[in-house]
mmCIF file of the N, C-alpha and C atoms, coordinates in Angstrom:
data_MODEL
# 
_entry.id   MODEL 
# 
loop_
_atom_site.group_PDB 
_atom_site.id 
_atom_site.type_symbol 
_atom_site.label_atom_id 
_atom_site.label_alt_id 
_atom_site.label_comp_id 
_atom_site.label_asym_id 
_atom_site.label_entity_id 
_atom_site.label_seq_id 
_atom_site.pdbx_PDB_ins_code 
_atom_site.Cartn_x 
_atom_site.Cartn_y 
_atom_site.Cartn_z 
_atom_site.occupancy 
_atom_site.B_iso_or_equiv 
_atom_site.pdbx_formal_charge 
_atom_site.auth_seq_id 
_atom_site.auth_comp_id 
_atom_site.auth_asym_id 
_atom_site.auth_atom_id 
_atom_site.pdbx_PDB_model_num 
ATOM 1   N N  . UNK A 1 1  ? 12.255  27.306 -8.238 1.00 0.00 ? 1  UNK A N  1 
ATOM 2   C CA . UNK A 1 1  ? 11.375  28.339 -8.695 1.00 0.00 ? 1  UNK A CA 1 
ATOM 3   C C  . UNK A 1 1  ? 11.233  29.441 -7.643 1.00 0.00 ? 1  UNK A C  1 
ATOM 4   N N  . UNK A 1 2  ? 11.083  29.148 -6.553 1.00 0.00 ? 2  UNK A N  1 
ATOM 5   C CA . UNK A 1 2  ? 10.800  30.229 -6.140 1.00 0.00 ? 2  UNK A CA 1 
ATOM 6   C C  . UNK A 1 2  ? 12.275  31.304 -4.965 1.00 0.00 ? 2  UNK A C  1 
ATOM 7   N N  . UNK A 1 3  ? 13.291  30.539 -5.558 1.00 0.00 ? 3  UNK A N  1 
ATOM 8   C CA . UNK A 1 3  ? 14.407  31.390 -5.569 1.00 0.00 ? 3  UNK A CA 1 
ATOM 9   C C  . UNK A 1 3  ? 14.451  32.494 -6.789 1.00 0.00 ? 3  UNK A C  1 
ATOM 10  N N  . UNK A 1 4  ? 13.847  32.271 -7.311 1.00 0.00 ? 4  UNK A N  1 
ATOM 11  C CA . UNK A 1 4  ? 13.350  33.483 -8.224 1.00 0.00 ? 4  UNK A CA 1 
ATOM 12  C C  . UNK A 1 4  ? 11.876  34.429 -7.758 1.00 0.00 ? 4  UNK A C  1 
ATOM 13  N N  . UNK A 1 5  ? 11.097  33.691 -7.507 1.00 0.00 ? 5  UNK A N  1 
ATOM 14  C CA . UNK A 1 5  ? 9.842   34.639 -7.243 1.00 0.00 ? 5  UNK A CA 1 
ATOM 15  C C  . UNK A 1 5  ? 10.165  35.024 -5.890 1.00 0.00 ? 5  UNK A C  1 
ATOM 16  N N  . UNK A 1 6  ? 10.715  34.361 -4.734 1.00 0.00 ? 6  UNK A N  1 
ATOM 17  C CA . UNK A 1 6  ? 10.584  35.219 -3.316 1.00 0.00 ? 6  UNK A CA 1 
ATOM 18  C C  . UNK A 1 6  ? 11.194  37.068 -3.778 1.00 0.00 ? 6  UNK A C  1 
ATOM 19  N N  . UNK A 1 7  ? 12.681  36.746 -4.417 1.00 0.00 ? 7  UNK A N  1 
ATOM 20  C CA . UNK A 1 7  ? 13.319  38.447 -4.138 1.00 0.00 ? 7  UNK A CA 1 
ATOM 21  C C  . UNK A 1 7  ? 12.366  39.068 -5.401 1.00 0.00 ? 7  UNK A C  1 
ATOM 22  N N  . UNK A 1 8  ? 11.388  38.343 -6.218 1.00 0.00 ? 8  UNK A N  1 
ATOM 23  C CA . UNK A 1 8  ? 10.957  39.786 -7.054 1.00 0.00 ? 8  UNK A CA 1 
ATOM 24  C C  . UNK A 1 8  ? 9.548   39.795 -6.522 1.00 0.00 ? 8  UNK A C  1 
ATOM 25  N N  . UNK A 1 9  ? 9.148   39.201 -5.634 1.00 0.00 ? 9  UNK A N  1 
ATOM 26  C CA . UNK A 1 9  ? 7.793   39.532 -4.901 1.00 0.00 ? 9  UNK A CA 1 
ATOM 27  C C  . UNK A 1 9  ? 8.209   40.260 -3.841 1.00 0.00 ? 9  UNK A C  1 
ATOM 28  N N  . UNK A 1 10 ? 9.707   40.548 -3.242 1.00 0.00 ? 10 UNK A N  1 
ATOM 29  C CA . UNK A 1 10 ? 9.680   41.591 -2.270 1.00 0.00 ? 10 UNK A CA 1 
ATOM 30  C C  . UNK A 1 10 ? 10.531  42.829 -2.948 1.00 0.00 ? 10 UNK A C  1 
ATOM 31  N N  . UNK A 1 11 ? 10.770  42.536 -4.085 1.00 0.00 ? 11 UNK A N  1 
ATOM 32  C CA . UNK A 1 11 ? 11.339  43.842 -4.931 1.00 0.00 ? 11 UNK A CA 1 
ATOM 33  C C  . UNK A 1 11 ? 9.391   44.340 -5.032 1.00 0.00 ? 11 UNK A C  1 
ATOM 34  N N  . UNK A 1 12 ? 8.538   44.328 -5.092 1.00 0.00 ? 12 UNK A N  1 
ATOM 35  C CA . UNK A 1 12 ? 7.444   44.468 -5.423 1.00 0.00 ? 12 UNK A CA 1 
ATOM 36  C C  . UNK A 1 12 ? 6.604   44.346 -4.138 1.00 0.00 ? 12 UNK A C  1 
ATOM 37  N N  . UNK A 1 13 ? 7.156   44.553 -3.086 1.00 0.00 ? 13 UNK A N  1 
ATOM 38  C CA . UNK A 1 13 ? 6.720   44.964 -1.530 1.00 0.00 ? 13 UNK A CA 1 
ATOM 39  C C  . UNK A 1 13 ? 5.579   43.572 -0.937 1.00 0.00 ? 13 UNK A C  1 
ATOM 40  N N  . UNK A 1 14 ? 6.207   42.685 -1.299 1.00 0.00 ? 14 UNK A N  1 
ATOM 41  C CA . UNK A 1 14 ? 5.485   41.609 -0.527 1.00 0.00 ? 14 UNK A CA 1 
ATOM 42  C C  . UNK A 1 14 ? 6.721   40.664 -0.412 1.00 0.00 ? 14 UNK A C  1 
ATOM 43  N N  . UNK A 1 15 ? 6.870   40.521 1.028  1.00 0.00 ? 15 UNK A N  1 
ATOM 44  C CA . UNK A 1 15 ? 7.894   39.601 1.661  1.00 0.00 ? 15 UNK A CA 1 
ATOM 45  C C  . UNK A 1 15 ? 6.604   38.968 2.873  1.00 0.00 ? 15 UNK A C  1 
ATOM 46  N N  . UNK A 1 16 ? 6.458   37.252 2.598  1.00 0.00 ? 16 UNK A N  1 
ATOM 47  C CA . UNK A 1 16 ? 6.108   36.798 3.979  1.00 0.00 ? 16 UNK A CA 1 
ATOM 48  C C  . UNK A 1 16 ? 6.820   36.356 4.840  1.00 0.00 ? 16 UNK A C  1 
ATOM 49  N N  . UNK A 1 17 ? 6.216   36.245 6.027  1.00 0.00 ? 17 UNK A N  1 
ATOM 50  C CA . UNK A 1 17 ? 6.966   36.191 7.139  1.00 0.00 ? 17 UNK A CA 1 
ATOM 51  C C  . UNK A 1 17 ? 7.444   34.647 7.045  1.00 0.00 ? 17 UNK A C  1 
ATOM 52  N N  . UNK A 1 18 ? 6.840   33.950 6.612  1.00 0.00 ? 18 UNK A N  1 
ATOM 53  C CA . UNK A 1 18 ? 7.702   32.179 6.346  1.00 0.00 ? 18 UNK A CA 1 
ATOM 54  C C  . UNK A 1 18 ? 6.861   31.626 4.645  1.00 0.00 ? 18 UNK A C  1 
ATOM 55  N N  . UNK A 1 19 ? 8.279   31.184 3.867  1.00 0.00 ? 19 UNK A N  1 
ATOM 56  C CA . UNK A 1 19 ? 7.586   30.600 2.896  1.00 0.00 ? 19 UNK A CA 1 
ATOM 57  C C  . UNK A 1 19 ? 7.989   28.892 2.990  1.00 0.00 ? 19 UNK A C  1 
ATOM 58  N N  . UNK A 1 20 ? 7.171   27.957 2.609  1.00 0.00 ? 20 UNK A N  1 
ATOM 59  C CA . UNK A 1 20 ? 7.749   26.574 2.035  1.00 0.00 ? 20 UNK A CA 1 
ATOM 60  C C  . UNK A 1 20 ? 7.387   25.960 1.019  1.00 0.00 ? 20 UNK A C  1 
ATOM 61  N N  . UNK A 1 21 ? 7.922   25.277 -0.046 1.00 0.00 ? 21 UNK A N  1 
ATOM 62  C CA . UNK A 1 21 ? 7.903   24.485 -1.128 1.00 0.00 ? 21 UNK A CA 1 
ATOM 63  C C  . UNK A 1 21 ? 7.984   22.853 -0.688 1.00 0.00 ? 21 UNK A C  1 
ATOM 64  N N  . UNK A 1 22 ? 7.327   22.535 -1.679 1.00 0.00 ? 22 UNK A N  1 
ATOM 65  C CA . UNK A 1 22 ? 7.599   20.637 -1.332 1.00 0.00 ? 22 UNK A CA 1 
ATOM 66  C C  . UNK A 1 22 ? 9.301   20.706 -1.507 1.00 0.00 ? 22 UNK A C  1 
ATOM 67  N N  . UNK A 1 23 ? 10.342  21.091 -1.912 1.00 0.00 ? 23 UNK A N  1 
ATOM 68  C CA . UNK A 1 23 ? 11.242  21.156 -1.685 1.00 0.00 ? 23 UNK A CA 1 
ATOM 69  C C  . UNK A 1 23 ? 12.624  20.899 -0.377 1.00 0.00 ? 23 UNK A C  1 
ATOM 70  N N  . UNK A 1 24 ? 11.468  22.055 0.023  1.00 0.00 ? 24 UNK A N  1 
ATOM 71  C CA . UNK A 1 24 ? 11.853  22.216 2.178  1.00 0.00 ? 24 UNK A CA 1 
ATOM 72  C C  . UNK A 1 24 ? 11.597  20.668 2.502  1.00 0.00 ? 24 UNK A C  1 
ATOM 73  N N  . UNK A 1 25 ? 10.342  20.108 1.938  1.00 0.00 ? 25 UNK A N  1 
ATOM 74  C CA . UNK A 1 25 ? 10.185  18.896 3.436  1.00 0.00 ? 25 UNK A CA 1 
ATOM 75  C C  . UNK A 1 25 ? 10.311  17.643 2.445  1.00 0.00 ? 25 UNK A C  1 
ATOM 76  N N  . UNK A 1 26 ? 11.364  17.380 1.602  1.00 0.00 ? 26 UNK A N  1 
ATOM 77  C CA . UNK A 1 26 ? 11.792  15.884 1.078  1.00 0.00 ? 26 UNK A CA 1 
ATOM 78  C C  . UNK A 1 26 ? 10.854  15.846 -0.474 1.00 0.00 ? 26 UNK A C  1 
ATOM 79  N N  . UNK A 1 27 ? 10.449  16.869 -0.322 1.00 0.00 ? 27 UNK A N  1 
ATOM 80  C CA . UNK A 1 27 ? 9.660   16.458 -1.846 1.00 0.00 ? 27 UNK A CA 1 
ATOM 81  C C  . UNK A 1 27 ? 8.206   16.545 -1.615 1.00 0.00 ? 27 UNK A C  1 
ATOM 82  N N  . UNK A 1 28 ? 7.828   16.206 -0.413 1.00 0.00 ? 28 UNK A N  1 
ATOM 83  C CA . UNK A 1 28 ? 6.459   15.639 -0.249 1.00 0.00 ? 28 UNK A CA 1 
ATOM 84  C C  . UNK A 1 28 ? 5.746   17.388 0.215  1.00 0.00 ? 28 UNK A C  1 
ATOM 85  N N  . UNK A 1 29 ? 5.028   17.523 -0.937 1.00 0.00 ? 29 UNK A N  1 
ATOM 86  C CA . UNK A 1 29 ? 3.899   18.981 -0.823 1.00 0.00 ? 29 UNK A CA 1 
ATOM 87  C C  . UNK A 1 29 ? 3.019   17.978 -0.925 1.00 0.00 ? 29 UNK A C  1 
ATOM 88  N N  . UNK A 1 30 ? 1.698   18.784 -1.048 1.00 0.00 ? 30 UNK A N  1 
ATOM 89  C CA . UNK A 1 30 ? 0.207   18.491 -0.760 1.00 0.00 ? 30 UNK A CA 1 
ATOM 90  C C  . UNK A 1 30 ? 0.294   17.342 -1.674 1.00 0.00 ? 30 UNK A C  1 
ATOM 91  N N  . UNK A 1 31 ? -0.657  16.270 -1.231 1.00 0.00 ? 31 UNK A N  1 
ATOM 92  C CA . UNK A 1 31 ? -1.825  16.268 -0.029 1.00 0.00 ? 31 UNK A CA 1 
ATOM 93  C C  . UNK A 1 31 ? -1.357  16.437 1.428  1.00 0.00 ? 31 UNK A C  1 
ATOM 94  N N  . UNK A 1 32 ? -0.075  15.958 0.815  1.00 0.00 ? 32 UNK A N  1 
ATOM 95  C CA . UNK A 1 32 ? 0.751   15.458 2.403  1.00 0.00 ? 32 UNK A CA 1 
ATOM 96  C C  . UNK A 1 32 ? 0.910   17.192 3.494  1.00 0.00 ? 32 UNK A C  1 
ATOM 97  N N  . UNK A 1 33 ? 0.701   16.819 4.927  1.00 0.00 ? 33 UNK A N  1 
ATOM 98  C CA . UNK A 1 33 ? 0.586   18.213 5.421  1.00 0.00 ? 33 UNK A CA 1 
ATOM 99  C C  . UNK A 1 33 ? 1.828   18.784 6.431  1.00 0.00 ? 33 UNK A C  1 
ATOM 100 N N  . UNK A 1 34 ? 3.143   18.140 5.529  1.00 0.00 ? 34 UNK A N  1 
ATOM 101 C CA . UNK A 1 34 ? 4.526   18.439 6.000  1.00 0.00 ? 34 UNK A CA 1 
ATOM 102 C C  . UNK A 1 34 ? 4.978   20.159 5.936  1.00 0.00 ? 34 UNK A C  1 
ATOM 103 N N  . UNK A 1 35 ? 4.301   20.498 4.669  1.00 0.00 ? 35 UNK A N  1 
ATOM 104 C CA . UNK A 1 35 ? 4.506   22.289 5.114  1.00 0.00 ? 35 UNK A CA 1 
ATOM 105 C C  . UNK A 1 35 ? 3.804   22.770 5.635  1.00 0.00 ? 35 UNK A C  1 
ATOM 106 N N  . UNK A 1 36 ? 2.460   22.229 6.130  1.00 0.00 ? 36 UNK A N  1 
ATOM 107 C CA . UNK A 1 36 ? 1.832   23.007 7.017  1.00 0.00 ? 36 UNK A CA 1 
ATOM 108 C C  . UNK A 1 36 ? 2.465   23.150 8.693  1.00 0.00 ? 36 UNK A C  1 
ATOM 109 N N  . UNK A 1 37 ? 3.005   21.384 8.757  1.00 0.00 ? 37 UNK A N  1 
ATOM 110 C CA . UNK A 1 37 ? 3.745   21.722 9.852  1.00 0.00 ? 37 UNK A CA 1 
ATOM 111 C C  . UNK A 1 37 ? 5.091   22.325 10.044 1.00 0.00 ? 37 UNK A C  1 
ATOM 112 N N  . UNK A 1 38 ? 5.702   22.452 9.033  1.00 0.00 ? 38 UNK A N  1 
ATOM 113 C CA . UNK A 1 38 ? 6.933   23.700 9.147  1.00 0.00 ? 38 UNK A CA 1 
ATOM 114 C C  . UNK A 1 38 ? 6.489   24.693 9.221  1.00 0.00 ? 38 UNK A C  1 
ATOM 115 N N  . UNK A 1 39 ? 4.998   25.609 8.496  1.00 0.00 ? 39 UNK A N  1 
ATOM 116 C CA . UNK A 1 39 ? 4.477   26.748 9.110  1.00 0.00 ? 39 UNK A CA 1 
ATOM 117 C C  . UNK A 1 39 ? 4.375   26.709 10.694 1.00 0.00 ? 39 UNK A C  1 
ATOM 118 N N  . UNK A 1 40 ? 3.835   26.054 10.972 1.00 0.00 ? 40 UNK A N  1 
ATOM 119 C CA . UNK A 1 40 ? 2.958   25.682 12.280 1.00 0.00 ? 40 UNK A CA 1 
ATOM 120 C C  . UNK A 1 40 ? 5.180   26.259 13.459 1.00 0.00 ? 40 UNK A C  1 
ATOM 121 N N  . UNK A 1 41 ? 5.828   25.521 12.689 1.00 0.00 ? 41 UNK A N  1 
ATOM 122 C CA . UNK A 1 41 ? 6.995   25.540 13.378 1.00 0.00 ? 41 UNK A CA 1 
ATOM 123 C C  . UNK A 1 41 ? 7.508   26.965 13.465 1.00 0.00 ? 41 UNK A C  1 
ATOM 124 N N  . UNK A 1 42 ? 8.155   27.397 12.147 1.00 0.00 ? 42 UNK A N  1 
ATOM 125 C CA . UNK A 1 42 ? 8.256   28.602 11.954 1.00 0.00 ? 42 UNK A CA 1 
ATOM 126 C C  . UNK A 1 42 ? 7.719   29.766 12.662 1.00 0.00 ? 42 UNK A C  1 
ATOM 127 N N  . UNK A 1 43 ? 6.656   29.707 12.306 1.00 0.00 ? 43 UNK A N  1 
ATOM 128 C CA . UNK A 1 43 ? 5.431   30.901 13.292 1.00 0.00 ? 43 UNK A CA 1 
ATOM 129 C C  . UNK A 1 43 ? 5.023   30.454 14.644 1.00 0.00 ? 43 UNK A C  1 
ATOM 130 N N  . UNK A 1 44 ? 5.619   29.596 15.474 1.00 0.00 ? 44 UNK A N  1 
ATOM 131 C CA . UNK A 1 44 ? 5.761   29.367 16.837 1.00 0.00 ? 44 UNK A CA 1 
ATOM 132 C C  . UNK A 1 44 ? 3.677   29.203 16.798 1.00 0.00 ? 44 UNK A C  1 
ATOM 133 N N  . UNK A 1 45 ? 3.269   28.503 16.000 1.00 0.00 ? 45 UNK A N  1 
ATOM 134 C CA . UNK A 1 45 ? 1.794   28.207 16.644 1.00 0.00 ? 45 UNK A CA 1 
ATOM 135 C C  . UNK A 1 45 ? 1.959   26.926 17.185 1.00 0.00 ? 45 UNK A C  1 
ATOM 136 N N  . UNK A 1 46 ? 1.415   27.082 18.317 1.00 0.00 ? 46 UNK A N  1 
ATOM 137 C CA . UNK A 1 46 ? 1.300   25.770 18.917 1.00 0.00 ? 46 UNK A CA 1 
ATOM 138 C C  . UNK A 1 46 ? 0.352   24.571 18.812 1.00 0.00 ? 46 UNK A C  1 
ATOM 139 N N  . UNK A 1 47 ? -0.870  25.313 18.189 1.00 0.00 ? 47 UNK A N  1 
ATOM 140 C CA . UNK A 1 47 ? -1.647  24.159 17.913 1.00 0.00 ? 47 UNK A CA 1 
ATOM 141 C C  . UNK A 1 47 ? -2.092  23.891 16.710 1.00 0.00 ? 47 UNK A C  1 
ATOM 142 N N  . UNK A 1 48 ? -2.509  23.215 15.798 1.00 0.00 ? 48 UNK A N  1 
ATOM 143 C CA . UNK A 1 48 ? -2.496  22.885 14.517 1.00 0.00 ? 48 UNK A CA 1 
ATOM 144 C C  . UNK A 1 48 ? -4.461  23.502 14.398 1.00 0.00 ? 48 UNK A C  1 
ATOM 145 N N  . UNK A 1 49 ? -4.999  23.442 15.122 1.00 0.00 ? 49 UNK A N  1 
ATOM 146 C CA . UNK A 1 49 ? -6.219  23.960 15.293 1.00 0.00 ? 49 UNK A CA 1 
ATOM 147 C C  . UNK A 1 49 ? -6.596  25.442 15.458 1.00 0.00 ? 49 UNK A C  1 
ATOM 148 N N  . UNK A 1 50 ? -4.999  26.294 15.540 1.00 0.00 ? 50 UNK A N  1 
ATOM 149 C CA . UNK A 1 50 ? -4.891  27.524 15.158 1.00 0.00 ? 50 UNK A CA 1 
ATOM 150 C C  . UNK A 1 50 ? -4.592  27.854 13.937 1.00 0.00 ? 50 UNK A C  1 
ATOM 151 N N  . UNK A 1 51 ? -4.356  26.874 13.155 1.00 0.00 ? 51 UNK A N  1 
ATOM 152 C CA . UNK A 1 51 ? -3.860  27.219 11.334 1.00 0.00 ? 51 UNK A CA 1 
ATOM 153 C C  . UNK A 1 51 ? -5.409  27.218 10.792 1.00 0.00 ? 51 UNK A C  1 
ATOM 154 N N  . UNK A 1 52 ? -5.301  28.209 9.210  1.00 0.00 ? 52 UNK A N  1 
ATOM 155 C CA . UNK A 1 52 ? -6.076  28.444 8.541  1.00 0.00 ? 52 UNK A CA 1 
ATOM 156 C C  . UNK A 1 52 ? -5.246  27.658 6.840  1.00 0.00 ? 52 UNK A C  1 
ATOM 157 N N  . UNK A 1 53 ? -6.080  26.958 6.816  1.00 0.00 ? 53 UNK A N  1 
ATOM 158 C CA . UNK A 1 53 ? -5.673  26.536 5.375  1.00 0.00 ? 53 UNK A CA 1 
ATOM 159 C C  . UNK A 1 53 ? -6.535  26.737 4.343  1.00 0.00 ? 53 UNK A C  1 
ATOM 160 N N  . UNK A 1 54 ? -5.843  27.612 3.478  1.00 0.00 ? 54 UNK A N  1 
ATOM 161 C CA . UNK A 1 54 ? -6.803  28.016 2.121  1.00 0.00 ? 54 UNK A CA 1 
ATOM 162 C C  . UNK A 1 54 ? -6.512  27.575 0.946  1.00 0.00 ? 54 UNK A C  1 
ATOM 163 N N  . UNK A 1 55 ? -6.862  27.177 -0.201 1.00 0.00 ? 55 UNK A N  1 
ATOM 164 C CA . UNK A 1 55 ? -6.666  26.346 -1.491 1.00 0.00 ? 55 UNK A CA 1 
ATOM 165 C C  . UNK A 1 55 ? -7.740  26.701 -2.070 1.00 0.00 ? 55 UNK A C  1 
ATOM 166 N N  . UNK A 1 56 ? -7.745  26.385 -3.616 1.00 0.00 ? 56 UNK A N  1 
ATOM 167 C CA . UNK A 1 56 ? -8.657  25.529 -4.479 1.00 0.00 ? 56 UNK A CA 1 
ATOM 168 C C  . UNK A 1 56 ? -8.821  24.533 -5.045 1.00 0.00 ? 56 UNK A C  1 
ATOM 169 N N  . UNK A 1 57 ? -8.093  23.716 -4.699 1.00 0.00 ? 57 UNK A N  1 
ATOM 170 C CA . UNK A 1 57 ? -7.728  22.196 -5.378 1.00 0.00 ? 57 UNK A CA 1 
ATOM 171 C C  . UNK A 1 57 ? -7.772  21.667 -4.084 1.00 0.00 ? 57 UNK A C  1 
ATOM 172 N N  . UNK A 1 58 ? -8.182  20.195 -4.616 1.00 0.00 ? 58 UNK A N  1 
ATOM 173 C CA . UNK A 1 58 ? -8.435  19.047 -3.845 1.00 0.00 ? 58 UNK A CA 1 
ATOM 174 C C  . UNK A 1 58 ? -7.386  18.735 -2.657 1.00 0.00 ? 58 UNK A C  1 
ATOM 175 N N  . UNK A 1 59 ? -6.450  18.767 -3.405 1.00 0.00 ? 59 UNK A N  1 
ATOM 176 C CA . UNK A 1 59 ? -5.059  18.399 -2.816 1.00 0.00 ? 59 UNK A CA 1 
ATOM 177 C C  . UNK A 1 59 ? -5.072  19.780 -1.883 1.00 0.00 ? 59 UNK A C  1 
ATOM 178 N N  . UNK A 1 60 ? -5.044  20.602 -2.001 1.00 0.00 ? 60 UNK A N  1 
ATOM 179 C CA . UNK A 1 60 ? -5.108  21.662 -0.876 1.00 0.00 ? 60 UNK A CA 1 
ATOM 180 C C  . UNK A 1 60 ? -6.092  21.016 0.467  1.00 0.00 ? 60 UNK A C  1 
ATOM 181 N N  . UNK A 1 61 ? -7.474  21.072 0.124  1.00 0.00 ? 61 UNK A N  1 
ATOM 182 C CA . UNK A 1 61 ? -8.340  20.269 1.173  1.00 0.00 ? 61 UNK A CA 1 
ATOM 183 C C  . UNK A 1 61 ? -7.609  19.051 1.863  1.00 0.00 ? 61 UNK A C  1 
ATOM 184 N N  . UNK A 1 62 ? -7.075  18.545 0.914  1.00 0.00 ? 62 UNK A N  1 
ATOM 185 C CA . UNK A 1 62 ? -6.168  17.249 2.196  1.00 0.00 ? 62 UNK A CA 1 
ATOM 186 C C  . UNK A 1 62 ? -5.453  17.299 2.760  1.00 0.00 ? 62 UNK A C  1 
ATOM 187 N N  . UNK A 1 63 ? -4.688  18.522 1.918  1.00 0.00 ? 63 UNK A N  1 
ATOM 188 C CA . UNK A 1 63 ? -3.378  18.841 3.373  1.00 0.00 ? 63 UNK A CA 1 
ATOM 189 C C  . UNK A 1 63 ? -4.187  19.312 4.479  1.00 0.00 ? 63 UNK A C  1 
ATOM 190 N N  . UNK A 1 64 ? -4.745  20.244 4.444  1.00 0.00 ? 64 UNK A N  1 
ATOM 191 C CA . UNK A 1 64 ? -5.496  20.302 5.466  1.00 0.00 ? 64 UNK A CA 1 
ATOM 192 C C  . UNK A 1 64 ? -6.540  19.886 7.114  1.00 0.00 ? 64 UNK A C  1 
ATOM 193 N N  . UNK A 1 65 ? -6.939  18.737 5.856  1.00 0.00 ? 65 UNK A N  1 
ATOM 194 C CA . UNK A 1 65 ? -7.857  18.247 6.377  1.00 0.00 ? 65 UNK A CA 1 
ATOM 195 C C  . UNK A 1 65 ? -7.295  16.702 7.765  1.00 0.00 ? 65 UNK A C  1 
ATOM 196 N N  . UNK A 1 66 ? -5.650  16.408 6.468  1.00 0.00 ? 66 UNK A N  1 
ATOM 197 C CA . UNK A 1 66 ? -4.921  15.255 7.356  1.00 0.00 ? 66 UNK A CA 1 
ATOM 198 C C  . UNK A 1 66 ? -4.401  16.012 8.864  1.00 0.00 ? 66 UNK A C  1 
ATOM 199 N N  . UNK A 1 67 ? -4.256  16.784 9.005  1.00 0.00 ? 67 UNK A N  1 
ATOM 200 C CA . UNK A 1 67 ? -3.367  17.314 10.001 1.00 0.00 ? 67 UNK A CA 1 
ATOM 201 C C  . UNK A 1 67 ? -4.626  17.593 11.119 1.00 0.00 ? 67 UNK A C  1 
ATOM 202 N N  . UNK A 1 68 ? -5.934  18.217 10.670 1.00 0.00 ? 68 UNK A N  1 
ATOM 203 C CA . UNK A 1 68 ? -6.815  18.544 11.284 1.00 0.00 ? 68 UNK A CA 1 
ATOM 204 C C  . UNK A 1 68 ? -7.024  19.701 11.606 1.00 0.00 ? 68 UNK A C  1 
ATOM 205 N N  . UNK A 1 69 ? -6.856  20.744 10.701 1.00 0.00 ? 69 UNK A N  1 
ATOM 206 C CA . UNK A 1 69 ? -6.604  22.289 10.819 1.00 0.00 ? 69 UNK A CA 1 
ATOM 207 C C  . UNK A 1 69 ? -7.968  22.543 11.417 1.00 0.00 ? 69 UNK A C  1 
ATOM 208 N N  . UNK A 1 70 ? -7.586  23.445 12.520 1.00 0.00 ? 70 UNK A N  1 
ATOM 209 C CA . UNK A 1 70 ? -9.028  24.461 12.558 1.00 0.00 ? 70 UNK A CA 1 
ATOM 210 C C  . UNK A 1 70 ? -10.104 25.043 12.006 1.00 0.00 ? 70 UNK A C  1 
ATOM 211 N N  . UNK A 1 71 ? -9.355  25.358 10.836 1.00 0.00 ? 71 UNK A N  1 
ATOM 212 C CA . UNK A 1 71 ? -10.074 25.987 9.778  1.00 0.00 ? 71 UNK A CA 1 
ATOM 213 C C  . UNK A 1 71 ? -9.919  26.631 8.514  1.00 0.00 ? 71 UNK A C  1 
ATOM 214 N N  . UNK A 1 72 ? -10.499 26.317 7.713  1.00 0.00 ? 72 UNK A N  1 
ATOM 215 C CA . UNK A 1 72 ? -10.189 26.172 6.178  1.00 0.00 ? 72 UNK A CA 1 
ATOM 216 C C  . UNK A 1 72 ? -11.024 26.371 5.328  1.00 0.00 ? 72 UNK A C  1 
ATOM 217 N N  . UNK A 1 73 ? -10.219 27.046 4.127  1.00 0.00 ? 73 UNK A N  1 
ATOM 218 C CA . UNK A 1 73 ? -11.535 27.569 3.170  1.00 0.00 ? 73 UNK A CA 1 
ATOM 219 C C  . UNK A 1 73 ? -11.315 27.691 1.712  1.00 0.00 ? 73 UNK A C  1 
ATOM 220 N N  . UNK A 1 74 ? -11.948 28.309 0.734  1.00 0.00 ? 74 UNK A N  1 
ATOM 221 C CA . UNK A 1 74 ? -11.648 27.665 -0.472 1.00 0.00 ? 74 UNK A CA 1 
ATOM 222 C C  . UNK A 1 74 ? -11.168 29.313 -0.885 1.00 0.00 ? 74 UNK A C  1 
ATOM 223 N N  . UNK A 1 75 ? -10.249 29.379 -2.066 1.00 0.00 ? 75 UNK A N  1 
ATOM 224 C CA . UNK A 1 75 ? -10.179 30.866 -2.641 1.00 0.00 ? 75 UNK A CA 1 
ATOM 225 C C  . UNK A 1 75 ? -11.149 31.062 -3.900 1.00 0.00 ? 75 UNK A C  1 
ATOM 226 N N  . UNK A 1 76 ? -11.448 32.014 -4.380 1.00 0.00 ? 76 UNK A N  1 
ATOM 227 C CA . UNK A 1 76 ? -12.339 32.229 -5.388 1.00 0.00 ? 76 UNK A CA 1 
ATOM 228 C C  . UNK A 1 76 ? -13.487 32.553 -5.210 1.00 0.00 ? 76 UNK A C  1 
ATOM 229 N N  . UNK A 1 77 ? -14.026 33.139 -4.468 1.00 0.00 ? 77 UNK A N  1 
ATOM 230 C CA . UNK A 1 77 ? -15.227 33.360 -3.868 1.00 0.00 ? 77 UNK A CA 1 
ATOM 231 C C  . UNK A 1 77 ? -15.861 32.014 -3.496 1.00 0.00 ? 77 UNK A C  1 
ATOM 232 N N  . UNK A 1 78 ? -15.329 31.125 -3.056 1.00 0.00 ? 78 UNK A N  1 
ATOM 233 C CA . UNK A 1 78 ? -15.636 29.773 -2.524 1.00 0.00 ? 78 UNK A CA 1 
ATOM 234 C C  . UNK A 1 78 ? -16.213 30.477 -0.744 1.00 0.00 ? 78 UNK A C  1 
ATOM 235 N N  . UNK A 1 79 ? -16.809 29.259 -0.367 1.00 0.00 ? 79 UNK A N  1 
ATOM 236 C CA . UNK A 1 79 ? -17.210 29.299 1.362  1.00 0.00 ? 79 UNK A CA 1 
ATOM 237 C C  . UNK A 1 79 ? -15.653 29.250 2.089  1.00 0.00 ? 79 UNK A C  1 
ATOM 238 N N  . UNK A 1 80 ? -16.172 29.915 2.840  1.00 0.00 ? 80 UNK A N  1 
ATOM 239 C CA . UNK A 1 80 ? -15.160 29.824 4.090  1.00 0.00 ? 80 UNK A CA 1 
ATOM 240 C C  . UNK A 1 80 ? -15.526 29.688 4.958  1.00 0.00 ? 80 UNK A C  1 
ATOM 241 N N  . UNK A 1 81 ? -15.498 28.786 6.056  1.00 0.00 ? 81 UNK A N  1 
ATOM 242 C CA . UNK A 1 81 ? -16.051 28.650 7.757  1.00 0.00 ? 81 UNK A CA 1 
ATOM 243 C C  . UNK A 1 81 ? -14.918 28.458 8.687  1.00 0.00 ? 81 UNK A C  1 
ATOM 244 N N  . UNK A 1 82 ? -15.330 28.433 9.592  1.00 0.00 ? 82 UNK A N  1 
ATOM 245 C CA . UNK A 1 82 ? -14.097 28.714 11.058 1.00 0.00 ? 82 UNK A CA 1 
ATOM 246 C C  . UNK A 1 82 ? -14.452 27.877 12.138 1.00 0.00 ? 82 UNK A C  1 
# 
């Protein structure tokens, strides 16, 4: 899927600087927090307490929450803290 959405989201002027799918890391997307650490890789952050993880689903909160992110917040006019 998203060999289709990356080139028409940057035909449409949004290219990010790293994307991943449960695809990239064996299958295993959220809860599990294997793409957070290929972000974490990608973007040379060194500490996992410098990532921001945002979601609205549960399963978002756990990826998160397993790895021990810094800080995390909900989308939708949900809370956010730091």
């Amino acid at each position: 899927m998203m060999h289709i959405v990356v080139p028409k989201a940057a035909q449409l002027g949004y290219a990010p600087d790293f994307w991943i799918s449960p695809d990239g890391v064996g299958g295993k997307g959220r809860p599990y927090p294997y793409m957070i650490f290929e972000n974490l890789n990608a973007l040379e952050v060194s500490s996992v307490k410098n990532a921001v993880k945002v979601g609205d689903t549960v399963s978002d909160i756990q990826e998160g929450s397993t790895p021990g992110c810094g800080r995390w917040g909900w989308s939708r006019a949900a809370p956010f803290w730091a």
